[in-house]
PDB file of N, H, CA, C and O in Angstrom:
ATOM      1  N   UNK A   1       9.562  -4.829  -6.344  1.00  0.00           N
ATOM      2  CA  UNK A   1      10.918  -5.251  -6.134  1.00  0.00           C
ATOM      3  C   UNK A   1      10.989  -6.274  -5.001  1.00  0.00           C
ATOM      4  O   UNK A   1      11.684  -7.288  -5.068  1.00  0.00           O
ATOM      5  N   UNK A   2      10.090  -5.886  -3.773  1.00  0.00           N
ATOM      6  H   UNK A   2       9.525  -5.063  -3.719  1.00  0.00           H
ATOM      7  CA  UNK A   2      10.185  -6.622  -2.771  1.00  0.00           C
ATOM      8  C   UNK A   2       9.727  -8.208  -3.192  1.00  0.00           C
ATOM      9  O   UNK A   2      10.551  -9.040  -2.814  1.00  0.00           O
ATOM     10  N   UNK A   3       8.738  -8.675  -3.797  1.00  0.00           N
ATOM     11  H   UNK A   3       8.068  -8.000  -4.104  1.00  0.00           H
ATOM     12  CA  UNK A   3       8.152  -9.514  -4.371  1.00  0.00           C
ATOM     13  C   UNK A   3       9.464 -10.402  -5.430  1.00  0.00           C
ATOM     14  O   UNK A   3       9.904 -11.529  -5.198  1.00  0.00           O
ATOM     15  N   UNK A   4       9.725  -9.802  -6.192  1.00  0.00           N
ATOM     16  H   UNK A   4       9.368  -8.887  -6.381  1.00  0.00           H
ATOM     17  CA  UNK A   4      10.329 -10.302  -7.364  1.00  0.00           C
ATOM     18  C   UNK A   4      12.148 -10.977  -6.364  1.00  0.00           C
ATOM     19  O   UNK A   4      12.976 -11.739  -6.862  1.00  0.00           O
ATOM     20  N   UNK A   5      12.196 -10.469  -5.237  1.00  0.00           N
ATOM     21  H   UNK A   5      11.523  -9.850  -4.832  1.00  0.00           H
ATOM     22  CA  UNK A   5      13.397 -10.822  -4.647  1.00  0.00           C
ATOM     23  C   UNK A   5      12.637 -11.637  -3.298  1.00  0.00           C
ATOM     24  O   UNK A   5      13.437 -11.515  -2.370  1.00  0.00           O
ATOM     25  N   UNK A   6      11.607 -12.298  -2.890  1.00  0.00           N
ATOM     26  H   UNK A   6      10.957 -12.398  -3.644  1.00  0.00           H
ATOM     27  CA  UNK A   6      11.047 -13.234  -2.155  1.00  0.00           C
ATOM     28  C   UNK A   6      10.148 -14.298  -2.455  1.00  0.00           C
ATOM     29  O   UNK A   6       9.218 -14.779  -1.807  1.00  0.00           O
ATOM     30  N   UNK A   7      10.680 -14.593  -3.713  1.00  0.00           N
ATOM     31  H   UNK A   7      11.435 -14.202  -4.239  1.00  0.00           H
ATOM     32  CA  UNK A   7       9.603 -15.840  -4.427  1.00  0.00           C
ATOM     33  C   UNK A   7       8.107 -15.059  -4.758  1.00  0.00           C
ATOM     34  O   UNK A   7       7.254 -15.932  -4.913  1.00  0.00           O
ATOM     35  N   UNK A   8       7.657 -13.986  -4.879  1.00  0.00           N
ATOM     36  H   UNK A   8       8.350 -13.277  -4.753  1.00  0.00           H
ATOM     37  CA  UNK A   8       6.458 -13.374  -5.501  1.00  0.00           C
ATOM     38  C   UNK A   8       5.459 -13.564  -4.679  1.00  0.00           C
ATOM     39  O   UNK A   8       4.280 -13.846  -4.896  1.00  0.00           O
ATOM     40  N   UNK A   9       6.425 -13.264  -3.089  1.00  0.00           N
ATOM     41  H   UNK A   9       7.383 -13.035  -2.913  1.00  0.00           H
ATOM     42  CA  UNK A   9       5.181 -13.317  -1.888  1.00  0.00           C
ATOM     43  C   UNK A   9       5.552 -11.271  -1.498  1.00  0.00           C
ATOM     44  O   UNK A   9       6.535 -10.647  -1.899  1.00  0.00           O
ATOM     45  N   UNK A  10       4.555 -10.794  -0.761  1.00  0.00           N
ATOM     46  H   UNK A  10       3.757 -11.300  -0.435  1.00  0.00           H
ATOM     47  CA  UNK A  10       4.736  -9.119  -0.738  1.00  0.00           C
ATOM     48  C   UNK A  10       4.947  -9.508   0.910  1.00  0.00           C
ATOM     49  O   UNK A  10       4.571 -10.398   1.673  1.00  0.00           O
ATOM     50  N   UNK A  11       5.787  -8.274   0.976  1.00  0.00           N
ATOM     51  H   UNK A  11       6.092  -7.551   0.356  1.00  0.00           H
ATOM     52  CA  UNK A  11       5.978  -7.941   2.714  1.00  0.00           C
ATOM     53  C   UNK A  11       4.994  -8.084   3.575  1.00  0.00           C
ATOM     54  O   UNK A  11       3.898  -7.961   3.028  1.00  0.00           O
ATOM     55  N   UNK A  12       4.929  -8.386   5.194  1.00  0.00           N
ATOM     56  H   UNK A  12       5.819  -8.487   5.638  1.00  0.00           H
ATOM     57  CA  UNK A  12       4.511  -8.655   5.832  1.00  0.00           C
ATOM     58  C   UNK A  12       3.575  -6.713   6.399  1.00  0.00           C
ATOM     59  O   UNK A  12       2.399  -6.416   6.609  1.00  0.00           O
ATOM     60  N   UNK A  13       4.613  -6.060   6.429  1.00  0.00           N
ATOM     61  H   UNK A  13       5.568  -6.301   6.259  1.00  0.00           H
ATOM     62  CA  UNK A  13       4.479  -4.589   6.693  1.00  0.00           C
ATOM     63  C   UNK A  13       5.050  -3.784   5.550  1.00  0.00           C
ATOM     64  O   UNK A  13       5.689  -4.368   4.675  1.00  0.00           O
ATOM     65  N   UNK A  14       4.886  -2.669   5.511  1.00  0.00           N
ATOM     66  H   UNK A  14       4.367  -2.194   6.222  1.00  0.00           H
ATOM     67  CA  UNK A  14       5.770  -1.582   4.187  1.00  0.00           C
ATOM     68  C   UNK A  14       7.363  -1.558   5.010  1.00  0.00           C
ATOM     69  O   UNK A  14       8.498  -1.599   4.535  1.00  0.00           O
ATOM     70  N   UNK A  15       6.974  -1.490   6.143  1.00  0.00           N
ATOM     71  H   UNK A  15       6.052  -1.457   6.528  1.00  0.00           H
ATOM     72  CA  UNK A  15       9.009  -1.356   6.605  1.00  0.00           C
ATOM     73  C   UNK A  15       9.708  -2.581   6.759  1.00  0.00           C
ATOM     74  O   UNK A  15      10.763  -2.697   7.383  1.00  0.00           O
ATOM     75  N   UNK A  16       8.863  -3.847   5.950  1.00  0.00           N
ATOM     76  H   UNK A  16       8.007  -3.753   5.443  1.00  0.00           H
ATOM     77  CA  UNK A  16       9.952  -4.780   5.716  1.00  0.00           C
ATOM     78  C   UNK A  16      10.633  -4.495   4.432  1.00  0.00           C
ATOM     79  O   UNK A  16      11.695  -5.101   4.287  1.00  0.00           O
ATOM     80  N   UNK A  17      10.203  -3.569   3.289  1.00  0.00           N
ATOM     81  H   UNK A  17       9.341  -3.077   3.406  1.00  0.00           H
ATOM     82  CA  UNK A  17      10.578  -2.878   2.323  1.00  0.00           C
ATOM     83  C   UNK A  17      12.269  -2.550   2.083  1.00  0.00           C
ATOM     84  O   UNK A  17      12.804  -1.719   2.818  1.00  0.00           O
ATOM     85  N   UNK A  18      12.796  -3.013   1.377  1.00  0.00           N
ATOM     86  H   UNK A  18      12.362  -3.688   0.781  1.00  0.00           H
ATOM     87  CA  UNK A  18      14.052  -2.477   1.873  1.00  0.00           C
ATOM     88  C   UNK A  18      14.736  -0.985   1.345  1.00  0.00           C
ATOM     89  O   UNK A  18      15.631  -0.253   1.768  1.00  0.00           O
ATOM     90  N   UNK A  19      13.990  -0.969   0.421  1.00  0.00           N
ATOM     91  H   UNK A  19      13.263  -1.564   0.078  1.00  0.00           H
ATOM     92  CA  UNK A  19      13.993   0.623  -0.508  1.00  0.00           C
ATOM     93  C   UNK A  19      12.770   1.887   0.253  1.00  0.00           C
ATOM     94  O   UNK A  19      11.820   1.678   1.008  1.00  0.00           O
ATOM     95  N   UNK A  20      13.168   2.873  -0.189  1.00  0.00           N
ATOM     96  H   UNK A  20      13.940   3.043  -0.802  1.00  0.00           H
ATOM     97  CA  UNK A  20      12.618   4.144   0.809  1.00  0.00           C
ATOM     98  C   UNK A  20      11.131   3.711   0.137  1.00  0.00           C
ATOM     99  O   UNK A  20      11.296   3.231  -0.985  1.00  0.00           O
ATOM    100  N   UNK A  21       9.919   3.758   0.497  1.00  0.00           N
ATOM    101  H   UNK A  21       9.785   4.148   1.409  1.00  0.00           H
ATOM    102  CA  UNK A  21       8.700   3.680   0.434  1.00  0.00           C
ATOM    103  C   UNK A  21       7.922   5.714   0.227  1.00  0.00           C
ATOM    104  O   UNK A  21       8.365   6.608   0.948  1.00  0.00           O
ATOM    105  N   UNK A  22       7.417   5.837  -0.258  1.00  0.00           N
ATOM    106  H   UNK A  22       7.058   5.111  -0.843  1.00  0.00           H
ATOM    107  CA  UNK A  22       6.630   7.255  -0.315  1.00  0.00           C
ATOM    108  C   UNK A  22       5.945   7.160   0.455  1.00  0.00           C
ATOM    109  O   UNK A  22       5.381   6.071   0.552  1.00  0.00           O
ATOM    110  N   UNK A  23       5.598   8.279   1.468  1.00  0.00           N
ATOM    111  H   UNK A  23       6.057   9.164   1.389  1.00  0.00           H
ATOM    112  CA  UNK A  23       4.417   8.598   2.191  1.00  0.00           C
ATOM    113  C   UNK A  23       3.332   9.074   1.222  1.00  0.00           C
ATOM    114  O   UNK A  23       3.379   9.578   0.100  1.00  0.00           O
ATOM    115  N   UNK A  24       2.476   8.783   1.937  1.00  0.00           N
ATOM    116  H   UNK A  24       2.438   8.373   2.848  1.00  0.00           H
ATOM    117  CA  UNK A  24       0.930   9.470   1.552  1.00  0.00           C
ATOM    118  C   UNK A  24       0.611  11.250   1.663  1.00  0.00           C
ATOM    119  O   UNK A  24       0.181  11.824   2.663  1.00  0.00           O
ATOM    120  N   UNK A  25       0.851  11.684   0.752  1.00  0.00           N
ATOM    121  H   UNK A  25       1.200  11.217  -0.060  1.00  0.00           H
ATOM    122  CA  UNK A  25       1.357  13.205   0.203  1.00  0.00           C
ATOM    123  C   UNK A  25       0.236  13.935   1.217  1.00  0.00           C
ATOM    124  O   UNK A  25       0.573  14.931   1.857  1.00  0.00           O
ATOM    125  N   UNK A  26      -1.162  13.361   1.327  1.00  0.00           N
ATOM    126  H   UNK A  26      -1.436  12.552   0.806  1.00  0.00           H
ATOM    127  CA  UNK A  26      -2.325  14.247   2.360  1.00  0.00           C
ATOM    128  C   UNK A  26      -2.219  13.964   4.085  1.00  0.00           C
ATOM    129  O   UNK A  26      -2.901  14.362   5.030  1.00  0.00           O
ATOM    130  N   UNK A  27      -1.195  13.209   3.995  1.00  0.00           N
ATOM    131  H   UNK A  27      -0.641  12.885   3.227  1.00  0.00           H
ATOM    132  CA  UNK A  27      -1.115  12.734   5.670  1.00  0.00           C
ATOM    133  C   UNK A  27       0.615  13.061   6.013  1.00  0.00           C
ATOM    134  O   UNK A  27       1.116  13.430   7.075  1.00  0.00           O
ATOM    135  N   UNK A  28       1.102  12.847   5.035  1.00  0.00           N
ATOM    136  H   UNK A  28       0.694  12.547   4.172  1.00  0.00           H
ATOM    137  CA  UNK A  28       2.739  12.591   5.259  1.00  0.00           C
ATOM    138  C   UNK A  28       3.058  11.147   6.181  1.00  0.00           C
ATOM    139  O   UNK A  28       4.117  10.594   6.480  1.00  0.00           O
ATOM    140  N   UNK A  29       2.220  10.960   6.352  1.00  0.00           N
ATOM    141  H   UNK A  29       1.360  11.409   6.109  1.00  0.00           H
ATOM    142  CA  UNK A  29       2.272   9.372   7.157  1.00  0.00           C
ATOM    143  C   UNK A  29       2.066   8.302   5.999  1.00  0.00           C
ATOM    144  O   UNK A  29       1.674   8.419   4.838  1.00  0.00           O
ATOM    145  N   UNK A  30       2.554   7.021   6.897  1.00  0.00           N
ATOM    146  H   UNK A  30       2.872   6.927   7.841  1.00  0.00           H
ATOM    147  CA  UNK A  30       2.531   5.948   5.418  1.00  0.00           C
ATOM    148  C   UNK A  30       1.562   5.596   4.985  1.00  0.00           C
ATOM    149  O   UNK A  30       0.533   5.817   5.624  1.00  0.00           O
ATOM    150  N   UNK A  31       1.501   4.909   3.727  1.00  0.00           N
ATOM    151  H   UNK A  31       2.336   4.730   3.207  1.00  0.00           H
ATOM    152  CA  UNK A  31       0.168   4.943   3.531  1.00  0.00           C
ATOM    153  C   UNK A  31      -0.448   3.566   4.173  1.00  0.00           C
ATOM    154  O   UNK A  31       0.294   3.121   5.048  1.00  0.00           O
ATOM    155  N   UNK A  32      -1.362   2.962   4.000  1.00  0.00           N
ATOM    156  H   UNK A  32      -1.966   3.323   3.289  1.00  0.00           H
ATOM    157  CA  UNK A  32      -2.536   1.969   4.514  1.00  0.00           C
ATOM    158  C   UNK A  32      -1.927   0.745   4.116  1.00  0.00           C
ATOM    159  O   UNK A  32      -1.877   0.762   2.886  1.00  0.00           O
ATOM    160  N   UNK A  33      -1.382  -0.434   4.616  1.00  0.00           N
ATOM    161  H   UNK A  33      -1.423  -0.448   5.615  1.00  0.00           H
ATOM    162  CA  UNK A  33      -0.903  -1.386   3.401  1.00  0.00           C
ATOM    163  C   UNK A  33      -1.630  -3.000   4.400  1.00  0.00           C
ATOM    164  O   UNK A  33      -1.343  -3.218   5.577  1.00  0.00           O
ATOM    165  N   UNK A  34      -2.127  -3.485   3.946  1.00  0.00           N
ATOM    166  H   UNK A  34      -2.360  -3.308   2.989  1.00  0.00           H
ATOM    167  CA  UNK A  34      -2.394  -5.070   4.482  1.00  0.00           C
ATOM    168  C   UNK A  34      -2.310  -6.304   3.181  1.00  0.00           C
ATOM    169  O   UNK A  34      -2.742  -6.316   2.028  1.00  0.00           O
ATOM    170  N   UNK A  35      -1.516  -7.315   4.025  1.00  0.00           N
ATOM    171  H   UNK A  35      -1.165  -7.305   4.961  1.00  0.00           H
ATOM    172  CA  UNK A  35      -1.289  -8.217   2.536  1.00  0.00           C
ATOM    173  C   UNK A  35      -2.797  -9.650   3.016  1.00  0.00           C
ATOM    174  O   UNK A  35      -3.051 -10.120   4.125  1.00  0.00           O
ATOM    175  N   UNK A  36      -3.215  -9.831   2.173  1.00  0.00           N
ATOM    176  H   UNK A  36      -3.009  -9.449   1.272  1.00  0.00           H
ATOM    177  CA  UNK A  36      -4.324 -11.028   2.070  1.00  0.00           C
ATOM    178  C   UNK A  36      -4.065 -11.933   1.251  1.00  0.00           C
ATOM    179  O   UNK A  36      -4.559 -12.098   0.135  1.00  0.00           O
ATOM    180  N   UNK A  37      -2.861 -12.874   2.071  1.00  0.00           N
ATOM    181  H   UNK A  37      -2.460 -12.740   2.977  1.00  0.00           H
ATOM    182  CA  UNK A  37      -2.888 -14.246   0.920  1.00  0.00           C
ATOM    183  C   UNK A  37      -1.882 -13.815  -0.282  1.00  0.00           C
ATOM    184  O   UNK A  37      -0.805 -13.284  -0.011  1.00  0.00           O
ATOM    185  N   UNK A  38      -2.216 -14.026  -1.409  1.00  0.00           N
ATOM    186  H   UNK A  38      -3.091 -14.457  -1.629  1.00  0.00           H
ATOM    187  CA  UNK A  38      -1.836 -13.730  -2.542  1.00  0.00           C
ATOM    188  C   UNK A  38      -1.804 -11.953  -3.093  1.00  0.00           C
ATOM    189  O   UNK A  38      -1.070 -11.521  -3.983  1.00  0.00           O
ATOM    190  N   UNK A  39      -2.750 -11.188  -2.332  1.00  0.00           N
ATOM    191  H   UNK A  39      -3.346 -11.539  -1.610  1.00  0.00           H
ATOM    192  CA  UNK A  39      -3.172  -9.915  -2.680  1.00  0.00           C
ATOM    193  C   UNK A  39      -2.418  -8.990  -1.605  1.00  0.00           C
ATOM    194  O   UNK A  39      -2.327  -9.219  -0.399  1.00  0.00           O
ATOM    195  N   UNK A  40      -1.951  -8.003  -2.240  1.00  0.00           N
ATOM    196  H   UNK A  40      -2.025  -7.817  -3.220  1.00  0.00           H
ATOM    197  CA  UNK A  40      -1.872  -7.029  -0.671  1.00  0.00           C
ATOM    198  C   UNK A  40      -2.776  -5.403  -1.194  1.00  0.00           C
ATOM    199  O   UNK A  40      -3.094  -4.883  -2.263  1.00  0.00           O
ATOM    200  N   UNK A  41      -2.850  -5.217  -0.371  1.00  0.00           N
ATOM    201  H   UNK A  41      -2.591  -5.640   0.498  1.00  0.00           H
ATOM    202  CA  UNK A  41      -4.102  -3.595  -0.677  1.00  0.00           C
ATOM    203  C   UNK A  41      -3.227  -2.198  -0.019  1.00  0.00           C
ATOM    204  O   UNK A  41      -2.587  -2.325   1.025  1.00  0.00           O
ATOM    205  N   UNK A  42      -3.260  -1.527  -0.397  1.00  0.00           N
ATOM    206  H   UNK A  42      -3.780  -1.425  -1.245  1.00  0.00           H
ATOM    207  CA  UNK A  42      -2.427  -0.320  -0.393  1.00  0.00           C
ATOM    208  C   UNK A  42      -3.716   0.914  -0.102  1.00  0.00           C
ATOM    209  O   UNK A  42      -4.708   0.763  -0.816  1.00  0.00           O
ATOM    210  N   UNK A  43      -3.742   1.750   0.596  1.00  0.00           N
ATOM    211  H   UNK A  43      -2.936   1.872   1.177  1.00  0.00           H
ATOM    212  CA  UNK A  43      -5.042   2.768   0.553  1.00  0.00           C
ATOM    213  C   UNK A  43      -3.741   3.811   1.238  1.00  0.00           C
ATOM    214  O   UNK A  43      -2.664   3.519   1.758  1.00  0.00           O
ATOM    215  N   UNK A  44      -4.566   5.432   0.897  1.00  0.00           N
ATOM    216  H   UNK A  44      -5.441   5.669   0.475  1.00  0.00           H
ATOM    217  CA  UNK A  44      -4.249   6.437   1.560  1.00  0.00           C
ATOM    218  C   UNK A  44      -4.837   6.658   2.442  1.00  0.00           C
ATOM    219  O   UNK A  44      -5.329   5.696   3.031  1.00  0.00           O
ATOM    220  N   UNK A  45      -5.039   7.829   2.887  1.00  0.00           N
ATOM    221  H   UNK A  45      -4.639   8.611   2.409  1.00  0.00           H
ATOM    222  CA  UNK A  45      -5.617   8.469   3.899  1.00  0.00           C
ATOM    223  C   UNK A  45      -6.386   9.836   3.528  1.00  0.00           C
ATOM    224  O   UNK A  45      -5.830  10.799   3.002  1.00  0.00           O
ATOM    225  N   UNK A  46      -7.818   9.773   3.898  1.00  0.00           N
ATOM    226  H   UNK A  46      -8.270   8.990   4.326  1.00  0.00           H
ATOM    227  CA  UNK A  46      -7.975  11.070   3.138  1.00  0.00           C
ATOM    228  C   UNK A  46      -7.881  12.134   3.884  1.00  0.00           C
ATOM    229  O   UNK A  46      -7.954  11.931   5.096  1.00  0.00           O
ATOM    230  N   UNK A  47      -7.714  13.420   3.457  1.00  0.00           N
ATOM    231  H   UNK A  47      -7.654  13.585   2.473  1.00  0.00           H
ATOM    232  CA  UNK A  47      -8.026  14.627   4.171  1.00  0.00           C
ATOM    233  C   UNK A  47      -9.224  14.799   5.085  1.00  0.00           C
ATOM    234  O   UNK A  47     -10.365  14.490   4.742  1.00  0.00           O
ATOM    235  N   UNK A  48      -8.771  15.524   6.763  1.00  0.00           N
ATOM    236  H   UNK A  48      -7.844  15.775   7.041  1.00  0.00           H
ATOM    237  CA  UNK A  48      -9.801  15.599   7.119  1.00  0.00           C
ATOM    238  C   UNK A  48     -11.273  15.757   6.806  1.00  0.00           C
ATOM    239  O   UNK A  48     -11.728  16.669   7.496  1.00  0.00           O
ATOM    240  N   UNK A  49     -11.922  15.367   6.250  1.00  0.00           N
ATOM    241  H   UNK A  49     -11.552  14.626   5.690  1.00  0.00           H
ATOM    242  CA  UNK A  49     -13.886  15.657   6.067  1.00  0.00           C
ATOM    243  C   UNK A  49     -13.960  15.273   5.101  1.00  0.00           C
ATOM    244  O   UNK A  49     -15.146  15.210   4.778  1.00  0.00           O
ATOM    245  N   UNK A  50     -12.804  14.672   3.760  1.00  0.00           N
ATOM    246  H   UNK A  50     -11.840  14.723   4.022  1.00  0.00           H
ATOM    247  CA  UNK A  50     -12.972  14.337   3.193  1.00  0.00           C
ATOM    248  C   UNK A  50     -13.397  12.561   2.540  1.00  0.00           C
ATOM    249  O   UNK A  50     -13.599  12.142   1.400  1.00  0.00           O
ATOM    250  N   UNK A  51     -13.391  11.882   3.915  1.00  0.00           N
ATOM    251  H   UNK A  51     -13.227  12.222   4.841  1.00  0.00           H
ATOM    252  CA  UNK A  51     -13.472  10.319   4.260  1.00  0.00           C
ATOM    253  C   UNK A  51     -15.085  10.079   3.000  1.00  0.00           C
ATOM    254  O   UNK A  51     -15.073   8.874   2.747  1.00  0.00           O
ATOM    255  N   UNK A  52     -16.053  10.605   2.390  1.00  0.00           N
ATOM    256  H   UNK A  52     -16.063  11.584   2.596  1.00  0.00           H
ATOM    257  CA  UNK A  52     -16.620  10.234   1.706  1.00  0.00           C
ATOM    258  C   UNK A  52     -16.607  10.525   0.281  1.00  0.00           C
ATOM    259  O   UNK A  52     -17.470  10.249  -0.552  1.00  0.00           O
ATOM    260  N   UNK A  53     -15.709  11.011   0.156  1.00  0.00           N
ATOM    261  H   UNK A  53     -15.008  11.235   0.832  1.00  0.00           H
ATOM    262  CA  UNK A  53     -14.984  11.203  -1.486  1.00  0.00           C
ATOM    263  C   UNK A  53     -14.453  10.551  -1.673  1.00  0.00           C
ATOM    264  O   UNK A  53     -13.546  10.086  -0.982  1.00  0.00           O
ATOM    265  N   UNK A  54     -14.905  10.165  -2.978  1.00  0.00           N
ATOM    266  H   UNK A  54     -15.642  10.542  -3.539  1.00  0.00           H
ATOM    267  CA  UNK A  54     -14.352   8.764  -3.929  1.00  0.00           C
ATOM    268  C   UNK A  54     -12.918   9.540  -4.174  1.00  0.00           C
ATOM    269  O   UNK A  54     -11.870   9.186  -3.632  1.00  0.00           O
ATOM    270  N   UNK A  55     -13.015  10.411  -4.881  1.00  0.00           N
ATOM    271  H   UNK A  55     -13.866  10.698  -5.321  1.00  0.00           H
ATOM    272  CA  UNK A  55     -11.471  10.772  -5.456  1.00  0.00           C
ATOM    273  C   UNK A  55     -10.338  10.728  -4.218  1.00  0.00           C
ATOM    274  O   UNK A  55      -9.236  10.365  -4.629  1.00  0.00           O
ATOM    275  N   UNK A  56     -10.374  10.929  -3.248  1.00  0.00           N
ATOM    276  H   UNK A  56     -11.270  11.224  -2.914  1.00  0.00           H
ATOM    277  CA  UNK A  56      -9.764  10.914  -1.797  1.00  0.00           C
ATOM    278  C   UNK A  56      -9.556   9.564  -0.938  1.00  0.00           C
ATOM    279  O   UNK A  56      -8.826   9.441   0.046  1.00  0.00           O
ATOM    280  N   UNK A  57     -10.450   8.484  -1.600  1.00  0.00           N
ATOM    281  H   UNK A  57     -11.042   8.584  -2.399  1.00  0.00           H
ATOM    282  CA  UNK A  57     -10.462   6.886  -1.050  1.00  0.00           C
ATOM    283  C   UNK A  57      -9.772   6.238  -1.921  1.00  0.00           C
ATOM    284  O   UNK A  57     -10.340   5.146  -1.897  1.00  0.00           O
ATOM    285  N   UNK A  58      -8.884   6.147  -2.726  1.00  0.00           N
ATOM    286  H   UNK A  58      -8.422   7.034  -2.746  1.00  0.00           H
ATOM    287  CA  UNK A  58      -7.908   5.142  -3.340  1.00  0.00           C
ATOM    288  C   UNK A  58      -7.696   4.225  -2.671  1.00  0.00           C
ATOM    289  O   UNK A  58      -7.155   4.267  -1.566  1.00  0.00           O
ATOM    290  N   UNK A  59      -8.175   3.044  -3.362  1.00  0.00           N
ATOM    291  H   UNK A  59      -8.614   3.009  -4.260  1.00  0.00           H
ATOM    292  CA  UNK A  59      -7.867   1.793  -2.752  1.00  0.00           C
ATOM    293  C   UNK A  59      -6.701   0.567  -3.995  1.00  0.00           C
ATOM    294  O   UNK A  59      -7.268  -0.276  -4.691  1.00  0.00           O
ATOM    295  N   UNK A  60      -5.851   0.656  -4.014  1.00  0.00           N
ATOM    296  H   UNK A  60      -5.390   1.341  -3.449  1.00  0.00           H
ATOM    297  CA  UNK A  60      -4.864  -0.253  -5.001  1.00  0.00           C
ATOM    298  C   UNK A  60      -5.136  -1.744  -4.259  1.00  0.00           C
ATOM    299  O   UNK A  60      -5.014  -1.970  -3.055  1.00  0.00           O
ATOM    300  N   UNK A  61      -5.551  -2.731  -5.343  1.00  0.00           N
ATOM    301  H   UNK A  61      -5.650  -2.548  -6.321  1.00  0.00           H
ATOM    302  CA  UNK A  61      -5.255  -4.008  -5.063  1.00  0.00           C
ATOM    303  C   UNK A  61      -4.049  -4.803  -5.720  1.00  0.00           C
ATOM    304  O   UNK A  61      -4.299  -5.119  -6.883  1.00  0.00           O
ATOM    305  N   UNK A  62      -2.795  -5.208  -5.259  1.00  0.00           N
ATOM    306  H   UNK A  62      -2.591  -4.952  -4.314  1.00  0.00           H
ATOM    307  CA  UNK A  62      -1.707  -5.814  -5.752  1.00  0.00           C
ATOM    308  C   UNK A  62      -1.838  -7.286  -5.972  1.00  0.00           C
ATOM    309  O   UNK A  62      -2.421  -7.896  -5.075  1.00  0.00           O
ATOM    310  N   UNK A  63      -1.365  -8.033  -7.090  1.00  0.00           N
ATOM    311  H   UNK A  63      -0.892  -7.538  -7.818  1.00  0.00           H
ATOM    312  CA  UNK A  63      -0.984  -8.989  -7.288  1.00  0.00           C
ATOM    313  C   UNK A  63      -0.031  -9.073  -8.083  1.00  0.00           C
ATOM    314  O   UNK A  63       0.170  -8.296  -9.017  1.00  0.00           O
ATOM    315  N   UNK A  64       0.890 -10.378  -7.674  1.00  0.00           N
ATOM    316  H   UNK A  64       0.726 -11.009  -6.915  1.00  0.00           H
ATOM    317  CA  UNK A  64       2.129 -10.753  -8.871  1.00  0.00           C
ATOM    318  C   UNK A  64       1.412 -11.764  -9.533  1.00  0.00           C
ATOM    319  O   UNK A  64       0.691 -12.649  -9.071  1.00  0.00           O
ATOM    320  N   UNK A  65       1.780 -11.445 -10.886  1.00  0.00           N
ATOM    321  H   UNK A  65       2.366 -10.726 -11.260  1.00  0.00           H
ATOM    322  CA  UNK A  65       1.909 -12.569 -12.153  1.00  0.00           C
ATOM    323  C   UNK A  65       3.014 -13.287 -11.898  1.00  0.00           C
ATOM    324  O   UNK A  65       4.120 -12.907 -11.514  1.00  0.00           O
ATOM    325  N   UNK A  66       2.557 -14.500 -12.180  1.00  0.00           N
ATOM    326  H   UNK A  66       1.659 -14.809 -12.492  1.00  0.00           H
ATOM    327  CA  UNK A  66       3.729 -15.193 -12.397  1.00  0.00           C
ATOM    328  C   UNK A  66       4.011 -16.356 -13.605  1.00  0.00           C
ATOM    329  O   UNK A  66       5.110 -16.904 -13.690  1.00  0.00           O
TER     330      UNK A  66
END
């Protein structure tokens, strides 16, 4: 949404967001977000001891089509 209402560039931070954002359900904190250029990357956080589990490292890479 944020994208599609700023020319199909993504926020600088998640709380430039103007709609409520979800926390990261294993932290309750937000989740991981950095934008690169054209891309922005979204990650959670894993559970304590769990930092070498794949299923627990979600990493989303975003891009808009245009």
């Amino acid at each position: 949404m944020y994208a599609a209402d700023h020319g199909g560039k993504w926020p600088d931070s998640l709380a430039d967001v103007d709609v409520p954002v979800p926390v990261d359900p294993f932290t309750g904190k937000p989740f991981l977000y950095k934008r690169d250029g054209v891309t922005a990357h979204l990650r959670g956080s894993p559970p304590p001891g769990m930092e070498n589990v794949p299923v627990y490292n979600l990493h989303y890479e975003l891009t808009v089509q245009k």
